[in-house]
C-alpha positions as CSV (number, residue, x, y, z in Angstrom):
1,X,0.7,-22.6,4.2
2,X,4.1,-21.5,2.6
3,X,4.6,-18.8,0.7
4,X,4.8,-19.9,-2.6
5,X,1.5,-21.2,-1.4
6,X,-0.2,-18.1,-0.4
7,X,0.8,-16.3,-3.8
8,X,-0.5,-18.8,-6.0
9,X,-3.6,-19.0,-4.1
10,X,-7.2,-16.9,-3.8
11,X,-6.1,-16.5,-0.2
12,X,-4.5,-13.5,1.0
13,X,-1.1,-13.0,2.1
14,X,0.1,-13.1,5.5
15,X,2.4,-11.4,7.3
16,X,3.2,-14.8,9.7
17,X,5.5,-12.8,12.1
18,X,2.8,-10.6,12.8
19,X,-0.7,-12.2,12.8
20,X,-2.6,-11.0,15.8
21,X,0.3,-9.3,17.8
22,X,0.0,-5.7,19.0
23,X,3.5,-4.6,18.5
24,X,5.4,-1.6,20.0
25,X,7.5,-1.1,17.3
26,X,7.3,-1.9,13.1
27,X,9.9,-1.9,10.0
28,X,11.4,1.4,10.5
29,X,9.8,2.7,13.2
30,X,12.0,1.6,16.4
31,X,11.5,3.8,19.1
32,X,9.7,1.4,22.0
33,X,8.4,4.5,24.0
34,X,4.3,3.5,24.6
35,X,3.1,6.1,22.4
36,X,2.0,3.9,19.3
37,X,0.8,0.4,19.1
38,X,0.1,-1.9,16.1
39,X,-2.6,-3.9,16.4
40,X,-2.4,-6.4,13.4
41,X,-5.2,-8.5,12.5
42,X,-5.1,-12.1,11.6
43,X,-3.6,-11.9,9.2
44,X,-1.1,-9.6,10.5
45,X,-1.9,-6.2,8.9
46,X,-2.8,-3.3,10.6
47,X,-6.4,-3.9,10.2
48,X,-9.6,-4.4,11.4
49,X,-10.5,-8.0,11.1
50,X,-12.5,-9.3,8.3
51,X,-14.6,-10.9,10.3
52,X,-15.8,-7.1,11.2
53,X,-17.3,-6.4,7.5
54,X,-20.9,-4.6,7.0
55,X,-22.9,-3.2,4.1
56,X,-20.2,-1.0,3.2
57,X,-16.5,-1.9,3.5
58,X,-13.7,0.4,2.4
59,X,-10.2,-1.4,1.7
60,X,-7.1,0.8,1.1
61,X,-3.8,-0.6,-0.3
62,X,-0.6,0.4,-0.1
63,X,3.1,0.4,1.6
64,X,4.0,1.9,4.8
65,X,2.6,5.4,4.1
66,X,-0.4,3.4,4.2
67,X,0.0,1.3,7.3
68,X,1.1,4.8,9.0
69,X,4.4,3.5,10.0
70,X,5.7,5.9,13.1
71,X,2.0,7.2,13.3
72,X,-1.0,6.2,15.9
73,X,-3.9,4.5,14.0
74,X,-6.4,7.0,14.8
75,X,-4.3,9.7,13.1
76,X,-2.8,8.1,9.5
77,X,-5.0,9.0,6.4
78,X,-7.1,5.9,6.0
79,X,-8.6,6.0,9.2
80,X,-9.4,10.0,8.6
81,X,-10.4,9.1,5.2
82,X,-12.6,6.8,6.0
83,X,-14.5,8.5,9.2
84,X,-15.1,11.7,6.5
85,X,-17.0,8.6,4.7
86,X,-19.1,8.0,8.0
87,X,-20.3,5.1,6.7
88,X,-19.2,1.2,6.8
89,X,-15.9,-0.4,7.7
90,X,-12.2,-0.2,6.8
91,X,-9.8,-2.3,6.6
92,X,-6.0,-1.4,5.9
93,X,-4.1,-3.4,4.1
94,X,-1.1,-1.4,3.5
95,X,2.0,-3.0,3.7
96,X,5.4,-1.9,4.3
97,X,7.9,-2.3,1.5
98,X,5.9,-3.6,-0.7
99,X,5.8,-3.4,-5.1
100,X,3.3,-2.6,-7.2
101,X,2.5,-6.0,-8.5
102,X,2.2,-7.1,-4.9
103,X,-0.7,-4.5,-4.4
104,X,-2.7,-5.9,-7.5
105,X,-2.0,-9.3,-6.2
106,X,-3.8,-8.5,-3.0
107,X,-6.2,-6.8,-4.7
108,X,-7.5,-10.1,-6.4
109,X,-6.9,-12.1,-3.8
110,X,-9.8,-10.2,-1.9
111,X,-11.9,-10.1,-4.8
112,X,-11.0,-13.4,-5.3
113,X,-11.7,-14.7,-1.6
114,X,-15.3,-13.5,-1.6
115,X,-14.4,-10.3,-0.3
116,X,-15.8,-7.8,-2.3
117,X,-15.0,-4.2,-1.0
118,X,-17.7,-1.3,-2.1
119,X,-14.7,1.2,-2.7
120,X,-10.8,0.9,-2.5
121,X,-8.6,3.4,-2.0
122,X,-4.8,2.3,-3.3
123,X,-2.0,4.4,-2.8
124,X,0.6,3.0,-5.0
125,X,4.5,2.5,-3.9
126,X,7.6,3.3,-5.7
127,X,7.4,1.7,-9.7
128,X,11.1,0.6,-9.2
129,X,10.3,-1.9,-6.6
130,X,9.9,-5.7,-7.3
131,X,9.2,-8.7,-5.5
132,X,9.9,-12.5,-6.6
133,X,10.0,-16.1,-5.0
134,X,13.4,-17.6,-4.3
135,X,14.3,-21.5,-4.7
136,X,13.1,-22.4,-1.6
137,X,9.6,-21.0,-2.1
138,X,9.3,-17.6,0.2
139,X,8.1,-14.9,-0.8
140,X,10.9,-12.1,-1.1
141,X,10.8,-7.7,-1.3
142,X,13.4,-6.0,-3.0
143,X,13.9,-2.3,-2.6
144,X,13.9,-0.6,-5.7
145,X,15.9,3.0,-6.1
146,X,16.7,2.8,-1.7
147,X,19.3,-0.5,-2.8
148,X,19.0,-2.3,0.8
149,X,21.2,-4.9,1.4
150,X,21.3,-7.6,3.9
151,X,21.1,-5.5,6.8
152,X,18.4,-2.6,6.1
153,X,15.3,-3.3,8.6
154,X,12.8,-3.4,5.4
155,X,14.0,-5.6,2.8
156,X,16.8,-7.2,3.7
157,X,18.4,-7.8,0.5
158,X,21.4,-10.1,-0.6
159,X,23.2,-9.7,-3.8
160,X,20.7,-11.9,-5.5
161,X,18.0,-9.6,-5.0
162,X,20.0,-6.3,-5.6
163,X,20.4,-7.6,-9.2
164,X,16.9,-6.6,-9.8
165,X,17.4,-3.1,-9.2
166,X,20.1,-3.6,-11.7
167,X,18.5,-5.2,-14.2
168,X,15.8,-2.1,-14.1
169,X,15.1,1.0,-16.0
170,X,12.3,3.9,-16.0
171,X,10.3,2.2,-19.0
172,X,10.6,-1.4,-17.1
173,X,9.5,0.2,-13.9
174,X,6.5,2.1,-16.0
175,X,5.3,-1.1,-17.5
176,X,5.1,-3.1,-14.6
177,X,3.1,-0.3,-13.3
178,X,1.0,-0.5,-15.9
179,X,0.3,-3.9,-15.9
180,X,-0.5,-3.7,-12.0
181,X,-2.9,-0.5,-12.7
182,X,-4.8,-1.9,-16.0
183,X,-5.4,-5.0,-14.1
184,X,-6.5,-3.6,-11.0
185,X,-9.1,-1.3,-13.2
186,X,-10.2,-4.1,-14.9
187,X,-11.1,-6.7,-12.4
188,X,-13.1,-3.6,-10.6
189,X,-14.9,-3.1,-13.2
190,X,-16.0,-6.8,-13.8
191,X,-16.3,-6.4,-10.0
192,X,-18.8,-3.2,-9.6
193,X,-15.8,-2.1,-7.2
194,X,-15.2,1.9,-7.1
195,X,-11.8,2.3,-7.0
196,X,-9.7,5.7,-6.3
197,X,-6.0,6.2,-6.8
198,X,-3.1,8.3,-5.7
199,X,0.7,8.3,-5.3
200,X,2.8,10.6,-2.6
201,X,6.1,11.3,-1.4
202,X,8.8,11.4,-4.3
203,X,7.2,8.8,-6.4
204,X,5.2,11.4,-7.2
205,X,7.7,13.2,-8.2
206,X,8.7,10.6,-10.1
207,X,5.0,9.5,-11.5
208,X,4.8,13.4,-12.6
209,X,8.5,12.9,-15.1
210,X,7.1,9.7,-16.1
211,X,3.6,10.7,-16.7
212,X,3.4,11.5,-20.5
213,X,3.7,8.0,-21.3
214,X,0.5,7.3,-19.0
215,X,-1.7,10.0,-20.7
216,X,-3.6,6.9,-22.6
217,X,-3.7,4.5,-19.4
218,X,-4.5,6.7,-16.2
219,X,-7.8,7.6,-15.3
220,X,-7.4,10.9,-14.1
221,X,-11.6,11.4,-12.7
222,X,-10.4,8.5,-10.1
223,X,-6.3,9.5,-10.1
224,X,-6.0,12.2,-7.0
225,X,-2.8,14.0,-8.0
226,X,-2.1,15.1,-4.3
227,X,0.3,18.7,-5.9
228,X,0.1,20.5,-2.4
229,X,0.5,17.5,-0.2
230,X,2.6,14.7,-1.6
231,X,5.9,15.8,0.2
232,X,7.5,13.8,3.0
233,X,7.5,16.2,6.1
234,X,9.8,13.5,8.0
235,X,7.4,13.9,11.3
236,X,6.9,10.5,12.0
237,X,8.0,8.7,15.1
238,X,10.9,7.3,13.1
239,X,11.7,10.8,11.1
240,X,11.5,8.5,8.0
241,X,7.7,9.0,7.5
242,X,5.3,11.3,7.6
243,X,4.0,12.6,10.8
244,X,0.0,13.1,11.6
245,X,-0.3,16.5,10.1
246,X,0.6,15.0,6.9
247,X,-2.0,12.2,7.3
248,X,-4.6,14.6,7.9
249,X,-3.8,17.5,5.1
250,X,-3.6,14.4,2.6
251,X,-6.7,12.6,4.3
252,X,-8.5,16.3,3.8
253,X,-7.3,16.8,0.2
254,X,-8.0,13.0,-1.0
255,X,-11.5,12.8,0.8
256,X,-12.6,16.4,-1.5
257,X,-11.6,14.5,-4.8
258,X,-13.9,12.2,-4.4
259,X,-16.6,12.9,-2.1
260,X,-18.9,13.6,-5.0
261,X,-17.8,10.4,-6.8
262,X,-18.2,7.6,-4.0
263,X,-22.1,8.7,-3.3
């Protein structure tokens, strides 16, 4: 199935490149020395497979901070988040470089597939980022404030996609956010789907300047506000992301908001 395919279907996306591969190295992370490996599932996250789901399933959402790009699997926050749960199955669907429309997307796509996790844990990406179809029907990332041209290892953008950073402004970026948050509240909701919040690194810092204007949309009993752990500490195999002490101060911190709220 094509792209334009996938996204305009109840199916979730798939990263082709990837689908089943355990890989030495991933987006940013280049260092082929044996210490990590990325075992994608089928459909080429860094997941368990579906086909793995119990009573209880977890799903978190995300970009690379996510995925734990330059981190072992064991050791990112969604993995630690989830054993503190001790109970049912994750499955990590964080995706490098990706917007914030793209994580409400897959969001109803696994609703929508007759997938239908018990909680979700979304930790959303930078509000500047977009992502569209081209002519020929694939799917395409752009990068947002980071303006990545044709040869950055993420996005790869041409001068056809760098317009879109142009074209943008804070209020754009804030209601595109908005549109991806409301819906993603909504459908859960409809759904009987618990689903948790956060945003790190220096979106936060970011989300924080821009959060007035949010006062009547966010949630803020399911929005963990991570003020002693949102900052980059550049530890990760490919000093671009967070190493495993970061994962596990974040997992701690994210697992006390809501241990109360997910019994």
């Amino acid at each position: 199935m094509n792209d334009v395919d996938l996204i305009l279907s109840n199916n979730i996306f798939v990263n082709k490149s990837y689908i089943n591969k355990k890989l030495s190295t991933l987006a940013t992370d280049t260092i082929d020395d044996g210490s990590i490996v990325y075992d994608m599932n089928e459909h080429g996250y860094r997941s368990n497979s579906l086909t793995s789901k119990t009573d209880y399933n977890i799903l978190t959402l995300g970009c690379s901070w996510t995925m734990g790009v330059g981190v072992k699997n064991e050791l990112i926050w969604p993995t630690i988040l989830s054993n503190k749960i001790e109970k049912g199955s994750l499955f990590n669907y964080g995706n490098y470089g990706v917007s914030t429309s793209f994580i409400a997307k897959t969001f109803h796509k696994f609703v929508s597939s007759q997938f239908t996790p018990n909680v979700v844990f979304i930790m959303w990406p930078g509000f500047s980022r977009r992502d569209y179809l081209k002519e020929d029907g694939t799917f395409k990332k752009v990068g947002g404030f980071r303006v990545a041209k044709s040869n950055d290892i993420v996005w790869k953008n041409d001068d056809e996609d760098v317009l879109f950073i142009q074209l943008r402004n804070d209020y754009q970026d804030l209601m595109i956010f908005w549109e991806a948050y409301t819906f993603v509240e909504t459908m859960a909701k409809l759904h009987n789907i618990k689903v948790y919040h956060t945003i790190a690194g220096y979106y936060y810092n970011v989300f924080k300047e821009l959060k007035p204007h949010l006062n009547s949309t966010i949630n803020y009993d399911t929005f963990f506000e991570p003020t002693d752990c949102y900052k980059n500490d550049l530890m990760g195999r490919d000093l671009e992301h967070p190493g495993e002490n970061w994962h596990t101060q974040f997992a701690n911190s994210f697992y006390e908001f809501v241990k109360d709220k997910i019994k």
